[in-house]
N, CA, C and O of each residue as an XYZ file, in Angstrom:
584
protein
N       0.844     -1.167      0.000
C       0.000      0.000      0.000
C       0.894      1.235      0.000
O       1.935      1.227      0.656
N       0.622      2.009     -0.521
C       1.684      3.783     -0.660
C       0.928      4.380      0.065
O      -0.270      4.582     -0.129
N       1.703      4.771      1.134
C       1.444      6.133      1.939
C       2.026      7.238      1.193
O       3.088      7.518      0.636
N       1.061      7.670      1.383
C       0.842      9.845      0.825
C       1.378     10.234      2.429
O       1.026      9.954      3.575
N       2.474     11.071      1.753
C       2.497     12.234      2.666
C       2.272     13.127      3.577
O       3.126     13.959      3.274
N       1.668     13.593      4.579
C       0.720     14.843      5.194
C       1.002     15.844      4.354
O       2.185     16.104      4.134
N      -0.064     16.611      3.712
C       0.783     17.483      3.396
C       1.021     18.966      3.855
O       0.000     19.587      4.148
N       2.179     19.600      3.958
C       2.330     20.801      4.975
C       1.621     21.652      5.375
O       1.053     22.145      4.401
N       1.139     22.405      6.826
C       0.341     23.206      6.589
C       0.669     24.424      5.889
O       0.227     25.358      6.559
N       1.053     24.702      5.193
C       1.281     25.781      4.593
C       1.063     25.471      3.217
O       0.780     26.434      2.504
N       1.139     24.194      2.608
C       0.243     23.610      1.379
C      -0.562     24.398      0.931
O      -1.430     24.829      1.690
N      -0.524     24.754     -0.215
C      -2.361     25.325     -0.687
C      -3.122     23.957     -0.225
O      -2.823     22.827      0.163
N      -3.944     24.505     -0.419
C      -5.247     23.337     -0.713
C      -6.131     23.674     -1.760
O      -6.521     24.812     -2.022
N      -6.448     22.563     -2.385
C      -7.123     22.456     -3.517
C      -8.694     22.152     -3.237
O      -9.114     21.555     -2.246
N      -9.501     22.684     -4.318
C     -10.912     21.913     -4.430
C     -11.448     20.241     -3.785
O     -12.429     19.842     -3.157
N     -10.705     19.862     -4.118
C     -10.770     18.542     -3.417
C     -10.583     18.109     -2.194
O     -11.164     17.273     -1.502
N      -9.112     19.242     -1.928
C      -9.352     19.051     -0.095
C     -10.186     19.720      0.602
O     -10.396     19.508      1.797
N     -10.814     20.709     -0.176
C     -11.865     21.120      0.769
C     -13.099     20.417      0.559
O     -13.935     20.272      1.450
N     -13.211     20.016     -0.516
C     -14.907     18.988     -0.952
C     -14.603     17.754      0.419
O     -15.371     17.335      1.286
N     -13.300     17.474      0.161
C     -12.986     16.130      1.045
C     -13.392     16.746      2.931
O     -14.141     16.207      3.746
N     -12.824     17.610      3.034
C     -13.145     18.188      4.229
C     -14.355     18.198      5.179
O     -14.684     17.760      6.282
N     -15.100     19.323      3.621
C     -16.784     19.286      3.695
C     -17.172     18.160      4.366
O     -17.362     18.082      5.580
N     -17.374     16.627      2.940
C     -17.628     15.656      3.041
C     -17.572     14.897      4.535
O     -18.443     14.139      4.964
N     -16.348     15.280      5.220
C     -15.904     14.835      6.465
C     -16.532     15.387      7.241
O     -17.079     14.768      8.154
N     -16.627     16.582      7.115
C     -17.719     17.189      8.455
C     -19.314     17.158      8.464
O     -20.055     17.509      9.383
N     -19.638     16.678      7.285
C     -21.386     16.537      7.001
C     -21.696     15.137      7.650
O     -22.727     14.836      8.250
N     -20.483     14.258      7.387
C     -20.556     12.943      7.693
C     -20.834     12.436      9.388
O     -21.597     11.628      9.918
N     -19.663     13.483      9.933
C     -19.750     13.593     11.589
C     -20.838     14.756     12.181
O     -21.004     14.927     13.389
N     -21.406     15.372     11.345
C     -22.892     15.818     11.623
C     -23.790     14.717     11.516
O     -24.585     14.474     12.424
N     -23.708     13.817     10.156
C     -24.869     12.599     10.252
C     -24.522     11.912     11.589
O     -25.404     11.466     12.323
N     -23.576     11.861     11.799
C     -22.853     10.580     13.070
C     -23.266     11.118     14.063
O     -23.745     10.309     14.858
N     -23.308     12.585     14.517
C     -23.969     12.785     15.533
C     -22.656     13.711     16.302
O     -22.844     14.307     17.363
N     -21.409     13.711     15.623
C     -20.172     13.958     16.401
C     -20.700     15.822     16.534
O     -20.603     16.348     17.643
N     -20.991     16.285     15.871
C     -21.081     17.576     15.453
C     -22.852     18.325     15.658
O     -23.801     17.769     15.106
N     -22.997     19.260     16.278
C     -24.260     19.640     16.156
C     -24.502     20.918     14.935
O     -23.570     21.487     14.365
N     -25.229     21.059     14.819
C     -25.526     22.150     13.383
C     -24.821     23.217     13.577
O     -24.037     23.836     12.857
N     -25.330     23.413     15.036
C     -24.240     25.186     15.430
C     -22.563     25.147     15.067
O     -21.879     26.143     14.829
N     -22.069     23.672     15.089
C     -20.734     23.834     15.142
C     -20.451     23.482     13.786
O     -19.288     23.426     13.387
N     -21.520     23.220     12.983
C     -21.167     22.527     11.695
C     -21.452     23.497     10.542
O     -20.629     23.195      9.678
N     -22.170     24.462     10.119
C     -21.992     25.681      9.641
C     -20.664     26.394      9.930
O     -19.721     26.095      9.196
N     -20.425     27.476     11.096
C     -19.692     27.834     10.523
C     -17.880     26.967      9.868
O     -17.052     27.371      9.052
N     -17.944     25.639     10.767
C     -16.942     24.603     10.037
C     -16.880     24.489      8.897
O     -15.767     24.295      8.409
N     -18.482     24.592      7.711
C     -18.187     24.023      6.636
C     -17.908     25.579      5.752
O     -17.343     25.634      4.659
N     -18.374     26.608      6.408
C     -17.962     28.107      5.446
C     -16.278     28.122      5.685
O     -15.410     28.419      4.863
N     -16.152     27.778      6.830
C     -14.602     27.766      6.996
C     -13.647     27.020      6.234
O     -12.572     27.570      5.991
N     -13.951     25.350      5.633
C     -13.304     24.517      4.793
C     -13.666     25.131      3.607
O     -12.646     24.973      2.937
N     -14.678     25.897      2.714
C     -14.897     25.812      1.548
C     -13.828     27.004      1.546
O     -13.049     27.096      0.597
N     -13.799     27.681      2.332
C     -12.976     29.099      2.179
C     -11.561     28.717      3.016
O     -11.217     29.698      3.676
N     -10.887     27.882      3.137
C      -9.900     27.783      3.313
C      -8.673     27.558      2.289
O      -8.773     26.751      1.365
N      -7.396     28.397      2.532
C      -6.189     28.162      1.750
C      -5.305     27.268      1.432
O      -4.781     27.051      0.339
N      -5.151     26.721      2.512
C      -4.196     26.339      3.183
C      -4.467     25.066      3.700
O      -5.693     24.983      3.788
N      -3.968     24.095      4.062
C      -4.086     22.857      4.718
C      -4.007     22.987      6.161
O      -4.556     22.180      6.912
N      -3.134     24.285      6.687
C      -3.489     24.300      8.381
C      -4.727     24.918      8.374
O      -5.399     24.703      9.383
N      -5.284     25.715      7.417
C      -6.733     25.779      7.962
C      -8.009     24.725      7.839
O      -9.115     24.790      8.376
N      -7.502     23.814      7.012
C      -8.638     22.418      6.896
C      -8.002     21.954      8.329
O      -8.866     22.423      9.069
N      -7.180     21.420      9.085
C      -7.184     20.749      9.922
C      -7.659     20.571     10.805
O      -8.152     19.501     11.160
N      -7.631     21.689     11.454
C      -8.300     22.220     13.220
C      -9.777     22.011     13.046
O     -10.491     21.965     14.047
N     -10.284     21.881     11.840
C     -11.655     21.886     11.293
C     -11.975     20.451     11.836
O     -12.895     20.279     12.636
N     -11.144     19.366     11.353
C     -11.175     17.764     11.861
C     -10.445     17.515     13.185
O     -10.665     16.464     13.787
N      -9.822     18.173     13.539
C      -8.869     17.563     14.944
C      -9.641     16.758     16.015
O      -9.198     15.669     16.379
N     -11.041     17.376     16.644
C     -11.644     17.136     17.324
C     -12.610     15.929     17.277
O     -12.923     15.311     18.294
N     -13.082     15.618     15.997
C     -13.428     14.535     15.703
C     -12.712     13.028     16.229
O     -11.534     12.802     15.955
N     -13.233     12.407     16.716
C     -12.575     10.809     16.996
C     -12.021      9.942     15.626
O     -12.559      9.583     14.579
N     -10.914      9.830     16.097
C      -9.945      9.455     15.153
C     -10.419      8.048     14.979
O     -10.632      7.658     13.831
N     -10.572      7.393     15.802
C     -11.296      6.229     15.367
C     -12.047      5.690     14.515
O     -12.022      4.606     13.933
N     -13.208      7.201     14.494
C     -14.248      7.150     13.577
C     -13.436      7.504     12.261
O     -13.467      6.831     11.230
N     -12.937      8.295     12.395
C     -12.272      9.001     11.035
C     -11.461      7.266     10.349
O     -11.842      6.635      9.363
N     -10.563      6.995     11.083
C     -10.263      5.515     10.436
C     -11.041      4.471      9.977
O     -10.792      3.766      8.999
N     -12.315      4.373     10.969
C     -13.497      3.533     10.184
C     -13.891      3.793      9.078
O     -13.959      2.988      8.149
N     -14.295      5.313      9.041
C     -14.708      6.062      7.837
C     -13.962      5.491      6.551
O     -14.383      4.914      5.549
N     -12.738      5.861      6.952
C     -11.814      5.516      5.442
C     -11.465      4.137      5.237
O     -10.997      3.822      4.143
N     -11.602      3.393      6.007
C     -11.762      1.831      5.848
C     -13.128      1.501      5.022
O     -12.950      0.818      4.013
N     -14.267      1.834      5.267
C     -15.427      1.711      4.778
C     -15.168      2.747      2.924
O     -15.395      2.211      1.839
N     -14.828      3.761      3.040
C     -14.800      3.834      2.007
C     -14.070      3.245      1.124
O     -14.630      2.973      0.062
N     -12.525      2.849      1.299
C     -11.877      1.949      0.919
C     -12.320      0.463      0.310
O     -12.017     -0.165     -0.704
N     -12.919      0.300      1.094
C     -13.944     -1.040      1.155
C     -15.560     -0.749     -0.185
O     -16.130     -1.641     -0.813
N     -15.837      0.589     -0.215
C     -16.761      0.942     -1.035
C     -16.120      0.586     -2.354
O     -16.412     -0.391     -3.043
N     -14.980      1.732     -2.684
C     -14.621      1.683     -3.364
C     -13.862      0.538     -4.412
O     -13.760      0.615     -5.636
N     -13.420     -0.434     -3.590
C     -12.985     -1.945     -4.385
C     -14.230     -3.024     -4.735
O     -14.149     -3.985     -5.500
N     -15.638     -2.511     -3.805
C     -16.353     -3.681     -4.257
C     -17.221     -2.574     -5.622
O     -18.229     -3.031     -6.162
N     -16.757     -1.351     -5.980
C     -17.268     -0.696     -7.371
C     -17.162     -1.016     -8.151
O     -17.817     -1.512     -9.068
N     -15.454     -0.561     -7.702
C     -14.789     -1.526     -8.943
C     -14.499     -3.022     -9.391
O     -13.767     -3.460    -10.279
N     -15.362     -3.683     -8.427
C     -15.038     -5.147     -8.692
C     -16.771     -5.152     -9.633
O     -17.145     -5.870    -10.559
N     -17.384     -4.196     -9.000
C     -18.862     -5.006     -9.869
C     -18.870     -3.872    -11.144
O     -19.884     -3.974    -11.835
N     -17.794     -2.674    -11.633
C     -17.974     -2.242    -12.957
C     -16.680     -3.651    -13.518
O     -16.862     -3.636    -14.736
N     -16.087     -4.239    -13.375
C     -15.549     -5.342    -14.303
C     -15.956     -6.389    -13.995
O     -15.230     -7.307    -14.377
N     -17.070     -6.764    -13.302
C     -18.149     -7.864    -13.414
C     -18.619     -8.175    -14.809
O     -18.866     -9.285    -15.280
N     -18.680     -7.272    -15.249
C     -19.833     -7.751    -16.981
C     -18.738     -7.997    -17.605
O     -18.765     -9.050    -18.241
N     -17.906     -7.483    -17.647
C     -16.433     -7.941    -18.464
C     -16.281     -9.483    -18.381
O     -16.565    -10.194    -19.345
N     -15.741    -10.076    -16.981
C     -15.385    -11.322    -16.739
C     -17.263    -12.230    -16.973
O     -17.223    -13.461    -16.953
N     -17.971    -11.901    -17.068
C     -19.040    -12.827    -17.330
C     -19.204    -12.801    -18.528
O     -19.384    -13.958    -18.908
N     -19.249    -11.973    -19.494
C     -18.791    -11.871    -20.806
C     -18.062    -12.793    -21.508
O     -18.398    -13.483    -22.471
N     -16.590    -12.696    -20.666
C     -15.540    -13.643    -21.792
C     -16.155    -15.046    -21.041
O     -16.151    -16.073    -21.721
N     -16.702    -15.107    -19.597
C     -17.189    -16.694    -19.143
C     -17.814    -17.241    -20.259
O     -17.248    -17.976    -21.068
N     -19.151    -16.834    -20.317
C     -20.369    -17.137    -21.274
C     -19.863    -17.540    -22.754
O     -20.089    -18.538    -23.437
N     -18.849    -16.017    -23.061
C     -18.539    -16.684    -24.719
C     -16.979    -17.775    -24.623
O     -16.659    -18.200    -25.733
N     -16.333    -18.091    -23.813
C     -15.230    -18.937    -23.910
C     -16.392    -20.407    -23.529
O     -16.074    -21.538    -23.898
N     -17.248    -20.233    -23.032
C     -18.205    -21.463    -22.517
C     -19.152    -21.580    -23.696
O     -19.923    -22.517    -23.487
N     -19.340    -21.098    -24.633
C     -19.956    -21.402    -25.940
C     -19.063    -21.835    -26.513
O     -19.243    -23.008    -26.840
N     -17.829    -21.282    -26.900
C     -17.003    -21.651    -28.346
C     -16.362    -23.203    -27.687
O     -15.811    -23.906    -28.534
N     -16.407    -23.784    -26.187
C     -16.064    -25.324    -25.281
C     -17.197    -26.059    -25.738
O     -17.060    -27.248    -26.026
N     -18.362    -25.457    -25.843
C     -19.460    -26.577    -26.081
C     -19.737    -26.597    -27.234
O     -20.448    -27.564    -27.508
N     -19.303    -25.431    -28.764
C     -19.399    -25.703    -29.881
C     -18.487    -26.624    -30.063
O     -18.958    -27.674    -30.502
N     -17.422    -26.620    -29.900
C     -16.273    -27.461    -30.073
C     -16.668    -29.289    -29.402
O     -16.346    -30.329    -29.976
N     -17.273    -29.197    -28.344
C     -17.750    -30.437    -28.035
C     -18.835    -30.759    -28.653
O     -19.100    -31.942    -28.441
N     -19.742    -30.135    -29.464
C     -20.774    -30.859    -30.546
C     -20.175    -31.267    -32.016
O     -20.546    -32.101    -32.842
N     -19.287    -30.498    -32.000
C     -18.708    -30.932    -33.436
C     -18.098    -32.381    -33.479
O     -18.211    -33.381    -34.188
N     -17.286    -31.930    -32.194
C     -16.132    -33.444    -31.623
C     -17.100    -34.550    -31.457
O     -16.648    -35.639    -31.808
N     -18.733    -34.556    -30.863
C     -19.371    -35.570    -30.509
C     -20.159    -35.637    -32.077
O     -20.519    -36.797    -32.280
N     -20.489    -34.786    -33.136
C     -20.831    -35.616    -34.059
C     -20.081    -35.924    -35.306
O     -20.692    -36.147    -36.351
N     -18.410    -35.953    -35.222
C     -17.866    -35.713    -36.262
C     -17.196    -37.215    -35.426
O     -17.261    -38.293    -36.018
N     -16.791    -37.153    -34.515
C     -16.003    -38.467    -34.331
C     -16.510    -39.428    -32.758
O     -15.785    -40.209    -32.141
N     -18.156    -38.995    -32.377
C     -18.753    -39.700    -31.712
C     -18.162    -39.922    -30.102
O     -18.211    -40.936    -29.407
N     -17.698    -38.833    -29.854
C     -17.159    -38.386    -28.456
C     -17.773    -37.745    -27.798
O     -17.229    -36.669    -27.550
N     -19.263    -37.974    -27.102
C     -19.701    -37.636    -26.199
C     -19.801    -37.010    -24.792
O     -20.861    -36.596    -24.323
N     -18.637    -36.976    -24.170
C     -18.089    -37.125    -22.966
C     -18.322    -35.571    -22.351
O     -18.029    -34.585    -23.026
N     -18.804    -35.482    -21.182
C     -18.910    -34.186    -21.363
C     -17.628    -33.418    -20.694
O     -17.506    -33.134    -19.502
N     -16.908    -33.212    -21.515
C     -15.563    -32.527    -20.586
C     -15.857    -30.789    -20.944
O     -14.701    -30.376    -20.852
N     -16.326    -30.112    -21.134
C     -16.763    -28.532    -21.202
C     -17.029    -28.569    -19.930
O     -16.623    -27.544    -19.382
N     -17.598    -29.393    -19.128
C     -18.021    -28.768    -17.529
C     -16.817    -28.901    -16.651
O     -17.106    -28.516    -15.518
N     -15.510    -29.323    -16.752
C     -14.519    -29.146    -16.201
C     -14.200    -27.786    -16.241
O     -14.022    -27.253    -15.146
N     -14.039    -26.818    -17.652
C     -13.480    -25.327    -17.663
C     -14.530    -24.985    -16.832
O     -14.441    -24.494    -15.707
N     -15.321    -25.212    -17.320
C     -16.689    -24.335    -16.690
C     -16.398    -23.931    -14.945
O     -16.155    -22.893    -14.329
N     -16.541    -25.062    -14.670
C     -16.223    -25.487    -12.994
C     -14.868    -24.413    -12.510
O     -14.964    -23.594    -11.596
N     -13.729    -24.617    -13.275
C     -12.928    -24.029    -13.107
C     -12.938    -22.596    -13.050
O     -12.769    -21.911    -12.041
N     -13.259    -22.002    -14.822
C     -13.512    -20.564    -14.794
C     -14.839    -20.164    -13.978
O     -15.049    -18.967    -13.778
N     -15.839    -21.239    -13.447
C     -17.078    -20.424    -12.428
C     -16.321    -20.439    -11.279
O     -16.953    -19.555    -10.700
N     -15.497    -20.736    -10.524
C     -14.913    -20.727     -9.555
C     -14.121    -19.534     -9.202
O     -13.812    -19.224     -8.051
N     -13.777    -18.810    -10.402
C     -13.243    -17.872    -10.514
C     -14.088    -16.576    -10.229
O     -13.973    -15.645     -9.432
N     -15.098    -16.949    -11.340
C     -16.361    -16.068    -11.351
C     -17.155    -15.651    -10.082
O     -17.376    -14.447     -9.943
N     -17.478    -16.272     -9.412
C     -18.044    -16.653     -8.067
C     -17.237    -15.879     -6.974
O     -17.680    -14.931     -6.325
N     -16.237    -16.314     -6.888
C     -15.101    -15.025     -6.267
C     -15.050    -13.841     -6.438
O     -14.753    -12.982     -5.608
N     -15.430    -13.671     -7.882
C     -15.556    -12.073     -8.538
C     -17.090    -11.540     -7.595
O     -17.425    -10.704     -6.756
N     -17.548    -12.429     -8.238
C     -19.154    -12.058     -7.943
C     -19.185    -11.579     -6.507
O     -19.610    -10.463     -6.209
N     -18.549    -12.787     -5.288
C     -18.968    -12.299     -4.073
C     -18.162    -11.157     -3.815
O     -18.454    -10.307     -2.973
N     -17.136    -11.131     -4.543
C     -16.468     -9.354     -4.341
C     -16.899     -8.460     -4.485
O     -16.742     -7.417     -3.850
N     -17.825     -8.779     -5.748
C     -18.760     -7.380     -5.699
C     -19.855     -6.983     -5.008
O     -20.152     -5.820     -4.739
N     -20.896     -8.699     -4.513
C     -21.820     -8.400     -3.704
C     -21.647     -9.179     -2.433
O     -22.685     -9.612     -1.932
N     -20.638     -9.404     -1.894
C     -21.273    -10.147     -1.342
C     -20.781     -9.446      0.169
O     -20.649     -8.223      0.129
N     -20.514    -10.086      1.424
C     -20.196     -9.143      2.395
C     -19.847     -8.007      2.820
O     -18.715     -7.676      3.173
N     -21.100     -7.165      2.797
C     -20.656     -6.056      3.028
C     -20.238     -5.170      4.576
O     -19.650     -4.104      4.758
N     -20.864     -6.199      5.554
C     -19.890     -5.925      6.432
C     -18.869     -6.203      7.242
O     -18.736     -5.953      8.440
N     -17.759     -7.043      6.073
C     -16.543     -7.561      6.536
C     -15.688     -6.341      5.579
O     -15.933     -6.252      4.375
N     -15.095     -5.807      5.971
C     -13.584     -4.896      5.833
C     -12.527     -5.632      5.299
O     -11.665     -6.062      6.066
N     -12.462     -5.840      4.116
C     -11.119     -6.094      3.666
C      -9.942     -6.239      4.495
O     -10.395     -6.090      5.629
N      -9.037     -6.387      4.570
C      -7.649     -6.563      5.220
C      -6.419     -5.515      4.410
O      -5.250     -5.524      4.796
């Protein structure tokens, strides 16, 4: 895994660290960490901030704990996305590599009377694969990756 940097307070900050900021403090308003009074002027303060020492003091107070859950869970959002936008991909080549096994086994069974069904071996194999994919994308959602 690559660790990023902190980056200095004296950093600009960009659009993103303040959307990211925002995001962080609306979140610990839903959570309950934050009441409205303290969460206004916090979020005029991140959208209008320069600097990275002024996003900070904005989060300090928040439980770090939560803040680590937070980004574990999104972390965790984010890989089972991307596991179910290349879902249709890998069921795709399943389906058509599992047609052109069973064209090939009708030809073989009426051209030289070989019946046998060996196509459900790949099958077995590449669904095994599939299935893994699959529960990556849906399937436990509240176990946390490692």
């Amino acid at each position: 895994m690559i660790r990023r940097r902190s980056p200095a307070p004296t950093d600009r900050a960009g659009d993103a660290d303040r959307e990211r900021t925002a995001d962080l403090l609306a979140d610990a308003h839903a959570a309950g960490y934050l009441t409205t009074e303290e969460l206004d002027p916090r979020l005029e303060t991140a959208l209008a901030a320069r600097t990275h020492g002024e996003l900070g003091p904005l989060i300090a107070d928040l439980p770090s704990s939560w803040r680590a859950e937070r980004s574990r869970r999104r972390v965790a959002d984010d890989r089972r996305q991307e596991a179910r936008a290349s879902l249709v991909s890998h069921i795709g080549s399943y389906l058509r590599l599992m047609a052109l096994l069973v064209a090939i086994w009708l030809v073989l069974g009426v051209t030289v009377d070989a019946w046998y069904p060996w196509p459900v071996w790949p099958a077995l194999g590449f669904g095994i694969g599939l299935a893994a994919h699959v529960r990556r994308a849906y399937g436990d959602t509240a176990r946390t990756p490692a």
